[in-house]
Backbone as ProteinMPNN parsed JSONL, in Angstrom:
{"seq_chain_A": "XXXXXXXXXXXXXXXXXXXXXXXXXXXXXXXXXXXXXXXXXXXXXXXXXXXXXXXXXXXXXXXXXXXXXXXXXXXXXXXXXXXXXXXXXXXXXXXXXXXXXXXXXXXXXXXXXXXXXXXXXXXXXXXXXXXXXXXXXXX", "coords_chain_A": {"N_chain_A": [[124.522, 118.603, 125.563], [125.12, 121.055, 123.251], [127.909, 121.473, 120.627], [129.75, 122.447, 118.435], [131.067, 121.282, 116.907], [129.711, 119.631, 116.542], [127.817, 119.09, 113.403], [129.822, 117.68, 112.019], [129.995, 115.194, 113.491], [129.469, 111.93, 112.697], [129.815, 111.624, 110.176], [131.46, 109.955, 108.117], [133.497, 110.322, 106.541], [135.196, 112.25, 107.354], [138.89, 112.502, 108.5], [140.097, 112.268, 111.731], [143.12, 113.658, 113.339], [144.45, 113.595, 116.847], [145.95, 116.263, 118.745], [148.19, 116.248, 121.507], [149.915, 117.682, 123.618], [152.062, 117.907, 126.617], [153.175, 117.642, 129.746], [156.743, 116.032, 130.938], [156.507, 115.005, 133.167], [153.471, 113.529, 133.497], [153.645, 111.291, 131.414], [152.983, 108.835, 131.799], [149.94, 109.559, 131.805], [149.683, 109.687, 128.895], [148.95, 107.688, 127.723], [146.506, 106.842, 128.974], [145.059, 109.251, 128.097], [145.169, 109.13, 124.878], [143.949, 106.775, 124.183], [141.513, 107.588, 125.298], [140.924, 109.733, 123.627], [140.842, 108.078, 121.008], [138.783, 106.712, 121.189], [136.759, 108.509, 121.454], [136.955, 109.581, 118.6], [136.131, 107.113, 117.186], [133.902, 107.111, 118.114], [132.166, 109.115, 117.543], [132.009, 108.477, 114.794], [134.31, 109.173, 112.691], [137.327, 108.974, 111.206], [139.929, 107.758, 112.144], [143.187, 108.682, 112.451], [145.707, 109.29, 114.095], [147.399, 109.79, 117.043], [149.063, 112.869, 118.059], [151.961, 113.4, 119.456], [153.3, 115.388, 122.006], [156.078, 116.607, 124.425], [155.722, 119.884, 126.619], [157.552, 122.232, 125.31], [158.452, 121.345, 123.168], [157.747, 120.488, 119.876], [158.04, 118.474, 117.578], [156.182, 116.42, 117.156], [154.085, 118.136, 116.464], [154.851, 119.493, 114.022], [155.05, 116.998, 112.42], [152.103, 116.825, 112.465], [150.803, 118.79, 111.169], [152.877, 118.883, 108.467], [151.407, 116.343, 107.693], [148.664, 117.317, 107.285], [148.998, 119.447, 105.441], [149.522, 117.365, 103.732], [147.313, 116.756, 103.035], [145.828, 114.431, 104.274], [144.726, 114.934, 106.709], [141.656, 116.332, 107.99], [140.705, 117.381, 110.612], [141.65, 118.525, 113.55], [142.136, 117.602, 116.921], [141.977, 119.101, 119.75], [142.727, 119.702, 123.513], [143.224, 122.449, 124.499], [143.753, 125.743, 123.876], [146.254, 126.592, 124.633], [147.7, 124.399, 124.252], [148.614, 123.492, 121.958], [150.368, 126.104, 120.916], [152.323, 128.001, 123.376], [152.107, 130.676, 122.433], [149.448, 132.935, 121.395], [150.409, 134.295, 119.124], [151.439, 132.866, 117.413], [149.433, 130.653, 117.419], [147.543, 131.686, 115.828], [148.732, 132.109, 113.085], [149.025, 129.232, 112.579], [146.157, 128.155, 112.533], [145.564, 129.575, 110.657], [146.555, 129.302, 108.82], [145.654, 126.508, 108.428], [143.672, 126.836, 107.693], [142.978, 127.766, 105.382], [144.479, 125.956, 103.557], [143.604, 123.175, 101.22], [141.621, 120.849, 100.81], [140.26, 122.618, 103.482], [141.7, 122.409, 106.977], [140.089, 122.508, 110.261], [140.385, 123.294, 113.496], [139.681, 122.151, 116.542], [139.236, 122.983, 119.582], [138.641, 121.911, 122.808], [138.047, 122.06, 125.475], [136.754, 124.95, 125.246], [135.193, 125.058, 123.504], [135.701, 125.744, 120.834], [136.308, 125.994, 117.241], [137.998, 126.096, 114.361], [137.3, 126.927, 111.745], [134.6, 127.799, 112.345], [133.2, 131.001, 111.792], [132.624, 133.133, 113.549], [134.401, 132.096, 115.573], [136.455, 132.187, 114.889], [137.179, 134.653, 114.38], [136.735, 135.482, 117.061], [139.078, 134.359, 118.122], [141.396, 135.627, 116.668], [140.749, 138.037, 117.915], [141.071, 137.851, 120.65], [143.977, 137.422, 120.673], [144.914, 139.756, 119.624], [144.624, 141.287, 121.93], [145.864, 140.058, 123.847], [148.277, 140.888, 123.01], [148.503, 143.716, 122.338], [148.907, 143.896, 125.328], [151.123, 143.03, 125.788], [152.693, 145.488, 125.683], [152.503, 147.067, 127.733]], "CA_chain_A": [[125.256, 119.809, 125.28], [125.369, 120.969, 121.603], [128.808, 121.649, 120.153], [130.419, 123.726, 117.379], [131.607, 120.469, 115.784], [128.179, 118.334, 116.075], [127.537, 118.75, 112.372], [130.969, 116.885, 111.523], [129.988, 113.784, 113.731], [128.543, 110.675, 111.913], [130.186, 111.442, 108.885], [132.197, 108.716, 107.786], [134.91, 110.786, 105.622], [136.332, 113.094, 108.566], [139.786, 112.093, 108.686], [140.703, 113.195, 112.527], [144.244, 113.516, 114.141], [144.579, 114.828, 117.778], [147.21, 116.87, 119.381], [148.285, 116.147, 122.539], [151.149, 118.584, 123.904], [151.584, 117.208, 127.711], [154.53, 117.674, 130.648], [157.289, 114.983, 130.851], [155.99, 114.169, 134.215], [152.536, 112.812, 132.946], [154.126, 110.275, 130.626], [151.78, 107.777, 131.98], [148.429, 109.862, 131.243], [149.909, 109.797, 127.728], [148.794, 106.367, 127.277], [145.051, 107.348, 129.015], [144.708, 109.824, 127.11], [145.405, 108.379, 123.943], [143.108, 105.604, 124.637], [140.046, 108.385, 125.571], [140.734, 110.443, 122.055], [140.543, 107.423, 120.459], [137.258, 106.078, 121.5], [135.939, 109.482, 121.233], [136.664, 109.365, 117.398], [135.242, 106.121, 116.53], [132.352, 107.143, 118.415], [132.049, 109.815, 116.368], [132.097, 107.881, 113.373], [135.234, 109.563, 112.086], [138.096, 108.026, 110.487], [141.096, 108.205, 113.535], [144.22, 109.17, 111.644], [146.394, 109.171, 115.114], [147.917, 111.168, 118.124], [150.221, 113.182, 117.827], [152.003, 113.707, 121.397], [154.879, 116.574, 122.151], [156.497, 117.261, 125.471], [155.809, 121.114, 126.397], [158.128, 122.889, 124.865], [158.945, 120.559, 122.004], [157.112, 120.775, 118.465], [158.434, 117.56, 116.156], [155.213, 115.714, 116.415], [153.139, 119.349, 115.983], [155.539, 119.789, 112.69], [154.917, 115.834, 111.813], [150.956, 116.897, 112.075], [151.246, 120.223, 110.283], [153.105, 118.176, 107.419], [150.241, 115.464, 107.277], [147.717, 118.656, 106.59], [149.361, 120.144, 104.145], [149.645, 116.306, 101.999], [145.683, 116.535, 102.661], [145.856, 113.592, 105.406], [143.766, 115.209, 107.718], [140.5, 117.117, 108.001], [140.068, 117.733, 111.491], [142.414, 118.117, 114.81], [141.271, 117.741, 118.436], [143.265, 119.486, 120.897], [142.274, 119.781, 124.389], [143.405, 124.035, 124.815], [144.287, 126.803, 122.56], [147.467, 126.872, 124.806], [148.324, 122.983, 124.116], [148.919, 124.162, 120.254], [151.44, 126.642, 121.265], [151.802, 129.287, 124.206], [152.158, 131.903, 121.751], [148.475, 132.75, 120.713], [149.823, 134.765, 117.778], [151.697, 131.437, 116.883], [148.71, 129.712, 117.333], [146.508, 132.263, 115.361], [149.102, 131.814, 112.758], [148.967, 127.928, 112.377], [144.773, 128.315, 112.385], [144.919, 130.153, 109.348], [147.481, 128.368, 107.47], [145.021, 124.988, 107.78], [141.935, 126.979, 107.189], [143.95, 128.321, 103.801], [144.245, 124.711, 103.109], [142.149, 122.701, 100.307], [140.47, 121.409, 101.823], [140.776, 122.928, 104.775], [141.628, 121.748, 108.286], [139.82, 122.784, 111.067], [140.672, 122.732, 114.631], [138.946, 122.053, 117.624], [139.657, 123.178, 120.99], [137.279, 121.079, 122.958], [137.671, 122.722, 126.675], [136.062, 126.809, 125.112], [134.221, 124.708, 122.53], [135.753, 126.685, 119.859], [136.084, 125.686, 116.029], [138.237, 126.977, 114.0], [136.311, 126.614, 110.553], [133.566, 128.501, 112.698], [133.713, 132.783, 111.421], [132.534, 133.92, 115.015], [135.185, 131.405, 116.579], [138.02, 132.447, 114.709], [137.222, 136.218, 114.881], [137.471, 135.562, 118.768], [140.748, 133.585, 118.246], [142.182, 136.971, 116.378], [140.884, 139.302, 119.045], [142.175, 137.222, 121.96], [145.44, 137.354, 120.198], [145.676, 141.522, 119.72], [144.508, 142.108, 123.644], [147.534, 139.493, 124.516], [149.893, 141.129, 121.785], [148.675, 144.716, 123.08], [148.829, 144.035, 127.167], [152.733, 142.655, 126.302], [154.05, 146.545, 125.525], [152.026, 148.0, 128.98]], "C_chain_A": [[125.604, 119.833, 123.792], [126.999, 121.527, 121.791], [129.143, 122.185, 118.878], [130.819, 122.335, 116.343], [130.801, 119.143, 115.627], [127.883, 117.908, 114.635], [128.456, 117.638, 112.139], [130.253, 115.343, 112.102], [129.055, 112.916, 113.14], [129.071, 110.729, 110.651], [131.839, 110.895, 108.567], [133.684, 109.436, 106.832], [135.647, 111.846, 106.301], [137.626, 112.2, 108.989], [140.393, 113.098, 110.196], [142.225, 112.943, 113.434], [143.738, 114.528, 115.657], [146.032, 115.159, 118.551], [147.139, 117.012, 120.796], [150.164, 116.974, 123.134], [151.29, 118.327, 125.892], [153.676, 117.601, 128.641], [155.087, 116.541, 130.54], [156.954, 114.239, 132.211], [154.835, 113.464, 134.294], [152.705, 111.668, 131.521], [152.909, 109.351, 130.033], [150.502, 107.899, 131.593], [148.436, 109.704, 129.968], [149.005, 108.824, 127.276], [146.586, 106.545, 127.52], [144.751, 107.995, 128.465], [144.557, 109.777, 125.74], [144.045, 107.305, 123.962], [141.482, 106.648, 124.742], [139.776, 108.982, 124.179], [140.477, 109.469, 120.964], [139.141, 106.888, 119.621], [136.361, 107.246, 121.001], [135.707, 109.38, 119.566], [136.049, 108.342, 116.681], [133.997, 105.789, 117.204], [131.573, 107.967, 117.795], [131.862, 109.542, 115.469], [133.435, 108.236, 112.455], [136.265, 108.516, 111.903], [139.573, 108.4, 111.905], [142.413, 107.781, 112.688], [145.255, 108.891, 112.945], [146.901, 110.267, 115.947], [148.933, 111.264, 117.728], [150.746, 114.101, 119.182], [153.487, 114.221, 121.279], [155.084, 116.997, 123.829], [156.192, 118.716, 125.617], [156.862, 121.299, 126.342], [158.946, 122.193, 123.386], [157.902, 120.761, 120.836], [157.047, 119.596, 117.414], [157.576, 117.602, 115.907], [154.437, 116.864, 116.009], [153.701, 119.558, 114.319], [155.102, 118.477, 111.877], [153.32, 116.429, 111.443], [150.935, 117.96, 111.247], [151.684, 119.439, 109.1], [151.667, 117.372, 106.909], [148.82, 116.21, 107.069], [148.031, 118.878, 105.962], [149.144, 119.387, 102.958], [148.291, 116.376, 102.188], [145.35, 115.279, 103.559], [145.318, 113.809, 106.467], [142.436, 116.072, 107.866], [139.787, 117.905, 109.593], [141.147, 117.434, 112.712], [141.372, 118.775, 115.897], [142.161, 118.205, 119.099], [142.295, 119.931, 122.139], [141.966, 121.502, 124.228], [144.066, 124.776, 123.412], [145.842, 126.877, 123.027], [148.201, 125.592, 124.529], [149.403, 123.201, 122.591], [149.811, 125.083, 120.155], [151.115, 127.914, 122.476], [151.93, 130.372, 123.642], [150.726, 132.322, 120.966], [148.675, 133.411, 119.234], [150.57, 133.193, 116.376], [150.651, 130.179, 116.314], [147.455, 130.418, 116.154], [146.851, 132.211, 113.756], [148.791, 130.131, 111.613], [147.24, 127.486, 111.95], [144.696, 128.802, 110.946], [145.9, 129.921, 108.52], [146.379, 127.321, 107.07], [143.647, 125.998, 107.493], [142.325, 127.474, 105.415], [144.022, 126.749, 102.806], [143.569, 124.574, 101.831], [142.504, 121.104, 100.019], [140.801, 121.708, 103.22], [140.873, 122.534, 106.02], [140.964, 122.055, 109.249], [140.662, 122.573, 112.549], [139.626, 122.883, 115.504], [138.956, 122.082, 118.888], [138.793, 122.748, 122.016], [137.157, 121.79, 124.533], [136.815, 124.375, 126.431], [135.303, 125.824, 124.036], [134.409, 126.006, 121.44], [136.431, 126.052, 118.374], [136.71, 126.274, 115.248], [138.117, 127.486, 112.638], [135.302, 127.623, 110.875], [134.193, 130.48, 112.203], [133.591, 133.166, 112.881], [133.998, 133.039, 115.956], [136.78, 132.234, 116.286], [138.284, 133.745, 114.82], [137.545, 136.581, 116.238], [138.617, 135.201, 118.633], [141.639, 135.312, 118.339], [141.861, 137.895, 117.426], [141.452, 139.27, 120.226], [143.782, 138.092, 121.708], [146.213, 139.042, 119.847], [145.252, 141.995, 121.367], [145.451, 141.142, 123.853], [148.683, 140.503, 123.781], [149.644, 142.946, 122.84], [149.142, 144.824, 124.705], [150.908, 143.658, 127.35], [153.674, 144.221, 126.614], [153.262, 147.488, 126.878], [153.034, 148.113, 129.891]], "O_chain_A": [[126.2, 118.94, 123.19], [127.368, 121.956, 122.884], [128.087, 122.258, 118.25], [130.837, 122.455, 115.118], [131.0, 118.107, 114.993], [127.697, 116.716, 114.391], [127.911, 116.538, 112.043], [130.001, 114.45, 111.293], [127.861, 113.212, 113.107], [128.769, 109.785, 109.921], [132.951, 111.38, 108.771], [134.73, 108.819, 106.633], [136.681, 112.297, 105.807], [137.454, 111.25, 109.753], [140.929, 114.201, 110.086], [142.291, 111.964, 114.177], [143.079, 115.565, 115.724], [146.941, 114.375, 118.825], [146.284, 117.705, 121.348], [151.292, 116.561, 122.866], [150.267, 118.735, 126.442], [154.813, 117.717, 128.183], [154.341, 115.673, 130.086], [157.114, 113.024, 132.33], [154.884, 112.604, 135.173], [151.76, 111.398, 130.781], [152.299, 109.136, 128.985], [149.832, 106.965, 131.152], [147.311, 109.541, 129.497], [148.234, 109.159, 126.377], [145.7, 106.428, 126.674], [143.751, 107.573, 127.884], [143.656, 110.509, 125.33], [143.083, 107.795, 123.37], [140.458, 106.244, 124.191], [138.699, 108.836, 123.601], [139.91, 109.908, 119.963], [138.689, 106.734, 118.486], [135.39, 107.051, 120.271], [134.58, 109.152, 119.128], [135.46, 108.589, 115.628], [133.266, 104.805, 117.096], [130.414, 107.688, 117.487], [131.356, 110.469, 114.835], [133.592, 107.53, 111.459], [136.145, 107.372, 112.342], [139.833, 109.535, 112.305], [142.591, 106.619, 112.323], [145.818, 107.838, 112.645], [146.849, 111.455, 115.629], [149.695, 110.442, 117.218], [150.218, 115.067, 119.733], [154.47, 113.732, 120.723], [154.224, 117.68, 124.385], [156.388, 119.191, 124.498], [157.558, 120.714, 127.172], [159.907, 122.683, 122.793], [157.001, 121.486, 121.257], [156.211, 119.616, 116.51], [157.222, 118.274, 114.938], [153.94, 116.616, 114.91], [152.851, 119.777, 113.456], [154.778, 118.674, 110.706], [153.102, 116.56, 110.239], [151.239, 117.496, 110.149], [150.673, 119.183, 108.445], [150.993, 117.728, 105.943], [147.881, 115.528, 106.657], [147.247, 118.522, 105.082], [148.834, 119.776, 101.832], [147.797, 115.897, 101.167], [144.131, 115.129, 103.481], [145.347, 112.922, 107.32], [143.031, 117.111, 107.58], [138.814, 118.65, 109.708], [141.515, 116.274, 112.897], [140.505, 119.648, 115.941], [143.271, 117.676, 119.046], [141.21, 120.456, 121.888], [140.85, 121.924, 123.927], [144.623, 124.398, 122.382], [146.7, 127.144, 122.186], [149.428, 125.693, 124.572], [150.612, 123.051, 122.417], [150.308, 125.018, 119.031], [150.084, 128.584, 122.545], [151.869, 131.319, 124.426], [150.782, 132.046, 119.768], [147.837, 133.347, 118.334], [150.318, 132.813, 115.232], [150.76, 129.304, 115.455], [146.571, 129.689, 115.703], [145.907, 132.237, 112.965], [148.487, 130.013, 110.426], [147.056, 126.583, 111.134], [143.818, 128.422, 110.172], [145.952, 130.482, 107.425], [146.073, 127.113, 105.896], [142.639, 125.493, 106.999], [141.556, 127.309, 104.468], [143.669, 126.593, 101.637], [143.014, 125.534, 101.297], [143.303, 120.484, 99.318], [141.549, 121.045, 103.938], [139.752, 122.154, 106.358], [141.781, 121.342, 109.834], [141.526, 121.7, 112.631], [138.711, 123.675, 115.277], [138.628, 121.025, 119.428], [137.881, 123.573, 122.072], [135.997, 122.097, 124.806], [136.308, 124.914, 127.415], [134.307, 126.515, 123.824], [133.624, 126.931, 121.233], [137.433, 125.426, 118.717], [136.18, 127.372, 115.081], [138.801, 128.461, 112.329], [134.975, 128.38, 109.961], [135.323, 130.952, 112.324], [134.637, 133.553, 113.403], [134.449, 133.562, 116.975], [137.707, 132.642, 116.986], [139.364, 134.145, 115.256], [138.26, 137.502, 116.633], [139.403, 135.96, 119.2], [142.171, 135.929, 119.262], [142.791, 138.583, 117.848], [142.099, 140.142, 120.806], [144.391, 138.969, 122.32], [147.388, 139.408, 119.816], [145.648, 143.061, 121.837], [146.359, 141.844, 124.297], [149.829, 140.689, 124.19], [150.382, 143.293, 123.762], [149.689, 145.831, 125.153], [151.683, 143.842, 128.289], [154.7, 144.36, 127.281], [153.549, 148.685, 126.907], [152.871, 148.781, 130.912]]}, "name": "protein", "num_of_chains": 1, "seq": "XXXXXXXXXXXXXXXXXXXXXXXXXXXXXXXXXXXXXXXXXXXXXXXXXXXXXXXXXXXXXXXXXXXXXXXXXXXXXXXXXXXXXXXXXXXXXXXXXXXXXXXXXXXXXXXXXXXXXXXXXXXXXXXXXXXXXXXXXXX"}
């Protein structure tokens, strides 16, 4: 199965963090999961920067990663869902185009829609998602 973020893998100077946003009742997967994103990156060849793991409805570590983009500390986040990143897609459409604003810019990677957010067709879907949610709220 090709992927949106195939080019990136093998190259040795991708610095990647991933975001893990998770219920307080899966604690325990924390640790499996962690452990799977891991492997994935140094199978990748990438450089594994670390997780960054938030209760739903909490933000620090999303604000800790967000910071470590901005000093240039990252090049690439993994996040399972577009909704992990926040349930607000215009929040999340937001935060996409702060790191793509970047320099160099961040990407993200939503790995369940295989969507990219570096990619022009990916992120043009992001924004259109995000005005049929914003329109369907005042029906």
């Amino acid at each position: 199965m090709s992927l949106k973020i195939d080019p990136l893998i093998g190259k040795n100077d991708v610095r990647v963090a991933v975001y893990l946003s998770m219920e307080k009742d899966y604690a325990v997967s924390d640790t499996i999961n962690s452990a799977y994103w891991e492997e994935y990156c140094v199978k990748s060849g990438w450089t594994f920067t670390g997780i960054y793991c938030d209760e739903c409805g909490k933000s620090d570590s999303r604000d800790k990663l967000l910071t470590a983009c901005r000093k240039g500390e990252i090049d690439l986040i993994l996040i399972r869902s577009i909704a992990r990143l926040d349930p607000d897609l215009v929040t999340v459409l937001s935060i996409i185009t702060e790191l793509s604003g970047l320099h160099p810019s961040v990407g993200v990677y939503f790995t369940d829609v295989d969507l990219y957010s570096l990619e022009p067709r990916d992120y043009m879907l992001l924004m259109e998602i995000c005005d049929m949610v914003e329109g369907t709220k005042y029906l």
